[in-house]
N, CA, C and O atoms as a DFTB+ gen file, in Angstrom:
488 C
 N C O
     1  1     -65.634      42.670      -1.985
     2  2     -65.271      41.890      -0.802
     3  2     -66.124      42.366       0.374
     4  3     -66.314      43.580       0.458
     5  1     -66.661      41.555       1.293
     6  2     -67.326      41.506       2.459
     7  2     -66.463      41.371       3.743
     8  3     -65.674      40.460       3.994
     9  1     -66.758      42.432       4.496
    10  2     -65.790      42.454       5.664
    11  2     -66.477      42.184       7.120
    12  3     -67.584      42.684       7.318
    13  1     -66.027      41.623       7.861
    14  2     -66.905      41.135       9.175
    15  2     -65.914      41.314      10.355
    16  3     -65.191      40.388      10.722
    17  1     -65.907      42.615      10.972
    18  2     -65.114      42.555      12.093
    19  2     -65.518      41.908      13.679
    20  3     -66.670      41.658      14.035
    21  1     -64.356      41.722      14.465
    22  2     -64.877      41.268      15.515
    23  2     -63.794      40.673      16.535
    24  3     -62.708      40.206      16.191
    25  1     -64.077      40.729      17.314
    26  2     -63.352      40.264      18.806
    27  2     -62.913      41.639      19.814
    28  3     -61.966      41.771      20.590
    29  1     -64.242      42.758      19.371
    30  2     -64.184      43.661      20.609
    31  2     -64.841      43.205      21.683
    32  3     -65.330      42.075      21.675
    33  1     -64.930      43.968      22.669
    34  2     -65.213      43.648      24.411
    35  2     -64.805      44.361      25.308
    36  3     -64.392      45.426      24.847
    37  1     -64.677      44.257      26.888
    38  2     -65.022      45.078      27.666
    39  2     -63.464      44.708      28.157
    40  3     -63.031      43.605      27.824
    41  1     -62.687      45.524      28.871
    42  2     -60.898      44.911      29.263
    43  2     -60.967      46.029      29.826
    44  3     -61.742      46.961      29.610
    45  1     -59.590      45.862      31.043
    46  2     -58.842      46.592      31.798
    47  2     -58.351      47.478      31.228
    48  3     -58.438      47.250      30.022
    49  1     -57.753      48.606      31.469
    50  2     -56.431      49.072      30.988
    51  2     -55.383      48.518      31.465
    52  3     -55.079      48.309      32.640
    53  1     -54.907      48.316      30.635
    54  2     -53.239      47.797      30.323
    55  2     -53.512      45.966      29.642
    56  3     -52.737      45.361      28.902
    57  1     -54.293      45.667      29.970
    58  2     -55.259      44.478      28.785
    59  2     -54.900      44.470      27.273
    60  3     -54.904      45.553      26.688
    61  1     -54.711      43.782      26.860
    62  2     -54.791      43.336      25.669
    63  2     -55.783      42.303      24.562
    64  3     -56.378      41.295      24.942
    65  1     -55.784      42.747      23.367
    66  2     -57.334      42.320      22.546
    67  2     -56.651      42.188      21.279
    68  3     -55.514      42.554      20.983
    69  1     -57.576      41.572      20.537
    70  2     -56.996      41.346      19.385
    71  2     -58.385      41.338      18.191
    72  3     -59.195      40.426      18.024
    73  1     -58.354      41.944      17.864
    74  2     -59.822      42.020      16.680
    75  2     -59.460      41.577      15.144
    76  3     -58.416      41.857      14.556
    77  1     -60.387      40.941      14.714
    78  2     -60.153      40.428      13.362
    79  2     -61.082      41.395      13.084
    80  3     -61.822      42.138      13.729
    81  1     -60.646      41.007      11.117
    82  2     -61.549      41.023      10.223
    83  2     -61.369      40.116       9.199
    84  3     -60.332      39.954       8.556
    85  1     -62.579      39.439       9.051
    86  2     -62.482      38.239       8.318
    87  2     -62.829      38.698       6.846
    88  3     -63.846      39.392       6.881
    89  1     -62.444      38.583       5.845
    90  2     -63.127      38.805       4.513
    91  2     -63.670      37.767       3.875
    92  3     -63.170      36.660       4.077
    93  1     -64.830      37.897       2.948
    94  2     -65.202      36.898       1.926
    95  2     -66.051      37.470       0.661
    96  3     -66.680      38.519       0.523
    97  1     -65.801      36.269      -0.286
    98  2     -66.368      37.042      -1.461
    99  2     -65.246      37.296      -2.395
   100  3     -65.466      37.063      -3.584
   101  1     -64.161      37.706      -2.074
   102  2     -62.532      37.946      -2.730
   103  2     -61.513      37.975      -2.019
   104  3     -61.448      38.738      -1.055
   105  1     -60.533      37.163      -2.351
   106  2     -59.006      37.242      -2.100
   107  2     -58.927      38.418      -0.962
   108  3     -58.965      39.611      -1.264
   109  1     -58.829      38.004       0.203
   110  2     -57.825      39.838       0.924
   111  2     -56.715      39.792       0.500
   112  3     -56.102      40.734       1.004
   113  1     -55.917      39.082      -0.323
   114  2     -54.867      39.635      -0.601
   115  2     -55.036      40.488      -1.676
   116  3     -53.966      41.032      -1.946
   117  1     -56.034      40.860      -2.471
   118  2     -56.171      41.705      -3.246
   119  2     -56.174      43.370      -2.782
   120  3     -56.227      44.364      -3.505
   121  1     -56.107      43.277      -1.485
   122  2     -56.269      44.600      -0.744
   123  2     -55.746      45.096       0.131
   124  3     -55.462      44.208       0.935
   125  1     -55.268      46.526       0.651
   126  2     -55.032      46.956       1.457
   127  2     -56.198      46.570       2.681
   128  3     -57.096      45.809       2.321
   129  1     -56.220      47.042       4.048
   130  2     -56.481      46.309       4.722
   131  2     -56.809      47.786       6.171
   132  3     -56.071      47.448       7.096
   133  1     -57.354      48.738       6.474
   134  2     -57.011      49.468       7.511
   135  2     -57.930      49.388       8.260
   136  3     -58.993      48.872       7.916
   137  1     -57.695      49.943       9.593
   138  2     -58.113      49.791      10.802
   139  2     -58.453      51.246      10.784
   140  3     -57.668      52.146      10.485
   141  1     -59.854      51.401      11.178
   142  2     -59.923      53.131      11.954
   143  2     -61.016      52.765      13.066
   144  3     -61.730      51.781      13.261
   145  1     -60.861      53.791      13.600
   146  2     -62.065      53.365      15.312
   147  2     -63.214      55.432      15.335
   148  3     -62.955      56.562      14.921
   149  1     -64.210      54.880      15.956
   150  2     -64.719      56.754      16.284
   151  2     -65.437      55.847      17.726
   152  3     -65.850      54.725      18.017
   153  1     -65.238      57.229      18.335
   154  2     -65.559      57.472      19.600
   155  2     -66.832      58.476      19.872
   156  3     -67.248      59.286      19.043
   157  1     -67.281      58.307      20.968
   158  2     -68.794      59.253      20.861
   159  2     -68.449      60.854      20.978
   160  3     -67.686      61.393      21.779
   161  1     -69.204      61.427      19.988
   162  2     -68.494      62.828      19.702
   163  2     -67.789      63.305      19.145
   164  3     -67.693      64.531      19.086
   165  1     -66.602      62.003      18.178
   166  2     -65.328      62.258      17.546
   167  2     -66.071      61.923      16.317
   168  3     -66.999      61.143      16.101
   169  1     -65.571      62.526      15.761
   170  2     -64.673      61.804      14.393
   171  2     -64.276      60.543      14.577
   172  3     -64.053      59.989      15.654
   173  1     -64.161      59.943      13.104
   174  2     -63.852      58.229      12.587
   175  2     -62.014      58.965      12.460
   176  3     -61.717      59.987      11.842
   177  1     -61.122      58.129      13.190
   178  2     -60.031      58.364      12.833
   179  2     -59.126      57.155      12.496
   180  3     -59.443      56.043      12.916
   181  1     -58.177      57.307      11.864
   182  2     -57.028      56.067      11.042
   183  2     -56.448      55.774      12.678
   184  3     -56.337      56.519      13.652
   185  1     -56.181      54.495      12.486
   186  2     -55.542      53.817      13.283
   187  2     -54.280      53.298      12.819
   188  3     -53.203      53.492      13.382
   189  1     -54.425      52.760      11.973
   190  2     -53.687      51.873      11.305
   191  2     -53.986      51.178       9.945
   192  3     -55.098      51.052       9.433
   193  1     -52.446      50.627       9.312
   194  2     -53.118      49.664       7.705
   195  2     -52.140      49.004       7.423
   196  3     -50.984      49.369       7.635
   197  1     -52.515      47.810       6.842
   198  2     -51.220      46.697       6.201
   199  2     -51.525      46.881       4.353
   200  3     -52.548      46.521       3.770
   201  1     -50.724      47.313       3.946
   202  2     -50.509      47.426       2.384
   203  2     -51.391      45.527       1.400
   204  3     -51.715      44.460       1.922
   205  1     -51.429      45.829       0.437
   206  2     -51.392      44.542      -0.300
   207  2     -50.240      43.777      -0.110
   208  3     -50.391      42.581       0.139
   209  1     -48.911      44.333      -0.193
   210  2     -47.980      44.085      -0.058
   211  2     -46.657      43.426       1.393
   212  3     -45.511      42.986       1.482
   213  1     -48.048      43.832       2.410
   214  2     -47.575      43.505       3.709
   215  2     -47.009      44.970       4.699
   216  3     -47.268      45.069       5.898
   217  1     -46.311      45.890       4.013
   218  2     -45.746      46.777       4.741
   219  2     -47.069      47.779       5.701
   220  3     -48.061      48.303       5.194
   221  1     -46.742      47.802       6.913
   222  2     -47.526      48.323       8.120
   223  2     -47.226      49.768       8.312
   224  3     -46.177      50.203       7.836
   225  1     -48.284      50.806       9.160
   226  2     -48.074      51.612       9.714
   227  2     -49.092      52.389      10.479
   228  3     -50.259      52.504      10.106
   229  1     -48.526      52.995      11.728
   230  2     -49.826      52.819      12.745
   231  2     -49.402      54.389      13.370
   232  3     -48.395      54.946      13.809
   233  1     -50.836      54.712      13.115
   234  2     -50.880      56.155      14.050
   235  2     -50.262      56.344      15.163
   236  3     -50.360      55.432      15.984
   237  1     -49.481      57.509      15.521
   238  2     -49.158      57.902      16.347
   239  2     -48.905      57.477      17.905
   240  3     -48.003      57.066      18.637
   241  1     -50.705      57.952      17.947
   242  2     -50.652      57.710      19.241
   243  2     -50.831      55.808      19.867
   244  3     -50.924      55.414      21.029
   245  1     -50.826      55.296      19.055
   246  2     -51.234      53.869      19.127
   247  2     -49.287      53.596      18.794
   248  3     -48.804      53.262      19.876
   249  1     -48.514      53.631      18.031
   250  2     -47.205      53.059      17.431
   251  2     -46.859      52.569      18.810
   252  3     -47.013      53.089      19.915
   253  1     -46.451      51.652      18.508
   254  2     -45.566      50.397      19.380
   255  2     -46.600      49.715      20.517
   256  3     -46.071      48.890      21.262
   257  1     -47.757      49.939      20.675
   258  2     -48.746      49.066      21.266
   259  2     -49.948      48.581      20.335
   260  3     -50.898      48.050      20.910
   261  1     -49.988      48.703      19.065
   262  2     -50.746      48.342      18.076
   263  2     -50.078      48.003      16.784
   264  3     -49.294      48.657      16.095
   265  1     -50.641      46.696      16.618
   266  2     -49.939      46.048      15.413
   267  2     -50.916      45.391      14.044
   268  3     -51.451      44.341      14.401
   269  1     -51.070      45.562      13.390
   270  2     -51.813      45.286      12.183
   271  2     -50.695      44.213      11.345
   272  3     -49.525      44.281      10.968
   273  1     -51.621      43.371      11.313
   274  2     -51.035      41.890      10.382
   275  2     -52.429      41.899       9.055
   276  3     -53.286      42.668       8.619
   277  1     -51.943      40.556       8.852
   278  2     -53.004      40.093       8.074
   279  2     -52.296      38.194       7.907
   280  3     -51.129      37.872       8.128
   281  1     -53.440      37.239       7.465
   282  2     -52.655      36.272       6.935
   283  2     -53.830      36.073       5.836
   284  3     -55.019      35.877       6.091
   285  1     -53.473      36.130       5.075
   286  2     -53.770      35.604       3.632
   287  2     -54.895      34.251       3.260
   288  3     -55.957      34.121       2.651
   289  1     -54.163      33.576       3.854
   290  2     -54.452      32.418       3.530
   291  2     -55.438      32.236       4.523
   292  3     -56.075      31.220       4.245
   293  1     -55.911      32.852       5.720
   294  2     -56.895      32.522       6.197
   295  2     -58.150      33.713       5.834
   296  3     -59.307      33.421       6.140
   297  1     -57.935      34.698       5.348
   298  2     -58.321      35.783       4.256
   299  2     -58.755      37.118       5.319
   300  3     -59.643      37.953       5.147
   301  1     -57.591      36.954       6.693
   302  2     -58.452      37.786       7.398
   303  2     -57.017      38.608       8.136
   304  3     -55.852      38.210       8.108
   305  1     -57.342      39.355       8.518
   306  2     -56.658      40.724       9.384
   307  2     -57.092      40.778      10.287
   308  3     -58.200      40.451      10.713
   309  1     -55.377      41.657      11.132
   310  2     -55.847      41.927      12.532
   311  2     -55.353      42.867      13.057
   312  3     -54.255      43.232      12.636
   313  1     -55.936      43.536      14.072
   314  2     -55.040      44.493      14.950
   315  2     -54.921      43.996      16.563
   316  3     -55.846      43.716      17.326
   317  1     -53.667      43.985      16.784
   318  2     -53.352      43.484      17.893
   319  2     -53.259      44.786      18.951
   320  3     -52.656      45.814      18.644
   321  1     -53.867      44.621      20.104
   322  2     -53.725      45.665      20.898
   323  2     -52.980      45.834      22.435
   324  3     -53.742      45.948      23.396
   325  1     -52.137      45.845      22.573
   326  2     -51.476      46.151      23.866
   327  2     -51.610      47.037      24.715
   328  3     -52.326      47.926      24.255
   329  1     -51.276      47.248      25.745
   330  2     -51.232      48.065      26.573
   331  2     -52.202      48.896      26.644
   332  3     -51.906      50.053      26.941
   333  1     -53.951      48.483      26.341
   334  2     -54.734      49.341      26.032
   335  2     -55.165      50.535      27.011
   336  3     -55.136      50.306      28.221
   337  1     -55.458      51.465      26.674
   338  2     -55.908      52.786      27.645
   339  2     -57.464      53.223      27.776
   340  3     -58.200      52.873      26.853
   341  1     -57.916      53.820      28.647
   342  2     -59.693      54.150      28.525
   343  2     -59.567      54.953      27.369
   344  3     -60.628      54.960      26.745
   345  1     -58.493      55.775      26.731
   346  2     -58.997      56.551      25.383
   347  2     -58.921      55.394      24.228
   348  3     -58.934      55.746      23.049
   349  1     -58.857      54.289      24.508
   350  2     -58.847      53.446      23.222
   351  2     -59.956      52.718      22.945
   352  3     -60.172      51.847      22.103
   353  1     -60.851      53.383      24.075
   354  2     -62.371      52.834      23.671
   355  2     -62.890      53.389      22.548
   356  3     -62.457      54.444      22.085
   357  1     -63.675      52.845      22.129
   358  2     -64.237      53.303      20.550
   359  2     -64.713      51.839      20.201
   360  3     -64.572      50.745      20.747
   361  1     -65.485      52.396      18.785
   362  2     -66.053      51.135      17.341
   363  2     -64.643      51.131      16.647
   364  3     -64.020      52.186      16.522
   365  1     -64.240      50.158      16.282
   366  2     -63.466      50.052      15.791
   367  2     -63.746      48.974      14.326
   368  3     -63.992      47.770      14.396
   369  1     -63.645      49.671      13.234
   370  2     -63.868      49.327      11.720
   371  2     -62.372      49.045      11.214
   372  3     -61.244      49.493      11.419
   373  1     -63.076      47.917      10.330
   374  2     -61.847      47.544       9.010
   375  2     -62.318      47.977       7.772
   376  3     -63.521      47.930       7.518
   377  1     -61.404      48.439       6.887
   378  2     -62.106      48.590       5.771
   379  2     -61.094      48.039       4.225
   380  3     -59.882      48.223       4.337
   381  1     -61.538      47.472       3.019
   382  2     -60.436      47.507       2.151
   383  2     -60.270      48.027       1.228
   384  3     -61.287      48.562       0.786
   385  1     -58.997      48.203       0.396
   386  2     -59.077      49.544      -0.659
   387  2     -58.294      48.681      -1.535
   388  3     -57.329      48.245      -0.908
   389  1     -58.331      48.240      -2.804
   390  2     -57.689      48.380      -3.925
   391  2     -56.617      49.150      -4.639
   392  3     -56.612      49.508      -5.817
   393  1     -55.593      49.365      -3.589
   394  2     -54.984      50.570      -3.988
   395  2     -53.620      50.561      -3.097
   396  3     -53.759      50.475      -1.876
   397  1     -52.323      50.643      -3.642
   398  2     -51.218      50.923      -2.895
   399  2     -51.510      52.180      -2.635
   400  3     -52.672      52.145      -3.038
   401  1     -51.315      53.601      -2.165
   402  2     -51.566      55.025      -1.585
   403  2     -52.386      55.298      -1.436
   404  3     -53.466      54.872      -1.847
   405  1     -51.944      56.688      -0.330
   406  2     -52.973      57.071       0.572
   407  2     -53.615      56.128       1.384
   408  3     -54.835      56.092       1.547
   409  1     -53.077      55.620       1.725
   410  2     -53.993      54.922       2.665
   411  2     -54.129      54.998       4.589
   412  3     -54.236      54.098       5.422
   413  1     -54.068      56.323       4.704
   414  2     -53.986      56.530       5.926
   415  2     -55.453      57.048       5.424
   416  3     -56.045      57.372       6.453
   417  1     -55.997      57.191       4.698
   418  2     -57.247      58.128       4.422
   419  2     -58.475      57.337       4.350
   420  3     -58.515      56.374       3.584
   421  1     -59.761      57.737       5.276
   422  2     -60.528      56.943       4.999
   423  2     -61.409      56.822       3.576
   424  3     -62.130      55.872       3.272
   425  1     -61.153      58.068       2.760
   426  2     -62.161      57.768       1.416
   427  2     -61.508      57.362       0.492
   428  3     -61.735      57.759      -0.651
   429  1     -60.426      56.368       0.806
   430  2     -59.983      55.476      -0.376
   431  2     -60.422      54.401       0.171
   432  3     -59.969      53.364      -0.314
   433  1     -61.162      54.297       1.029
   434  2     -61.286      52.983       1.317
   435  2     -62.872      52.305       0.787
   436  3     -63.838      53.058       0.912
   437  1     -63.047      51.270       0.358
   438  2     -64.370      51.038      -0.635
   439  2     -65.016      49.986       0.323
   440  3     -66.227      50.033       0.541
   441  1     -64.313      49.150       0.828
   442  2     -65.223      48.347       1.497
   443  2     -65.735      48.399       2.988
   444  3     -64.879      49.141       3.469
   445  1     -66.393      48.155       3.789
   446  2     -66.400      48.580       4.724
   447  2     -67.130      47.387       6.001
   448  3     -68.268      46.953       5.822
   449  1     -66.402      47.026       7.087
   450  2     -67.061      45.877       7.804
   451  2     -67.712      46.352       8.817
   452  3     -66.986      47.280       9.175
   453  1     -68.735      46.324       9.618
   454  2     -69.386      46.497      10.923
   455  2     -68.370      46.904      11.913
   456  3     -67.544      46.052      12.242
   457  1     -68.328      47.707      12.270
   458  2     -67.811      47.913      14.044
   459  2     -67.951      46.894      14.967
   460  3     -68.919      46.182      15.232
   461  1     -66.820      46.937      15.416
   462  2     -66.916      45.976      16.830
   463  2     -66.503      46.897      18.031
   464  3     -65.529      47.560      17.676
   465  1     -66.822      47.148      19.134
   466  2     -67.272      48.032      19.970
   467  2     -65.654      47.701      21.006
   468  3     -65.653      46.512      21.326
   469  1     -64.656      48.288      21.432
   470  2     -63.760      48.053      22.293
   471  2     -63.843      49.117      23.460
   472  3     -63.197      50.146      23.262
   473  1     -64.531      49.023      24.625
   474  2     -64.039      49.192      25.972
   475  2     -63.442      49.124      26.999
   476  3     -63.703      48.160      27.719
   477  1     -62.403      50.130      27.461
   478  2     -61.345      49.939      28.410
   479  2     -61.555      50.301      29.529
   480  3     -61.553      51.530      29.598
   481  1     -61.766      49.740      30.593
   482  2     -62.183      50.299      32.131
   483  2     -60.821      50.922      32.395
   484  3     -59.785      50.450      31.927
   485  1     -60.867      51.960      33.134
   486  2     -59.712      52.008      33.988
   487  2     -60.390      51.943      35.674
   488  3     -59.634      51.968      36.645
């Protein structure tokens, strides 16, 4: 499967964004589905992931202003972003894995889509 992320950009803090990732090539419902972002100097870290199965769960510091869906039938995922902050700038990647577990981890993950770049002014 081929992953194509996108709908980063430049926003306020306290702004809200919403980034896809579109898949093609195979079913996304065949896959888990996660979100990770890196920042200049950091580490690539988990953000978030929606199971094959639908069930969600979102890092820490993001829980209850970041939401990861997916719809199927249009073969694409998303993370919804609220209340964004200047530390939530980063590339932010989708990637998909074949696999119910572990999936907070990025080396289960096999596929991998382009970064889309999210900047938060404060």
């Amino acid at each position: 499967v081929q992953l194509q992320a996108y709908g980063g950009g430049l926003v306020q803090a306290g702004d809200s964004l919403r980034l896809s990732c579109a898949a093609s090539g195979h079913p996304l419902s065949s896959y888990a589905v996660g979100w990770f972002r890196q920042s200049p100097g950091k580490e690539r870290e988990f953000v978030g992931r929606i199971s094959i199965g639908g069930n969600t769960y979102t890092e820490d510091s993001v829980k209850g202003r970041f939401t990861v869906s997916r719809d199927n039938a249009k073969n694409t995922a998303y993370l919804q972003m609220n209340s964004l902050k200047s530390e939530d700038t980063a590339v932010y990647y989708c990637a998909a894995a074949a696999r119910t577990w572990g999936l907070e981890s990025a080396v289960v993950y096999t596929n991998w889509g382009q970064g889309t770049l999210v900047t938060v002014s404060s």
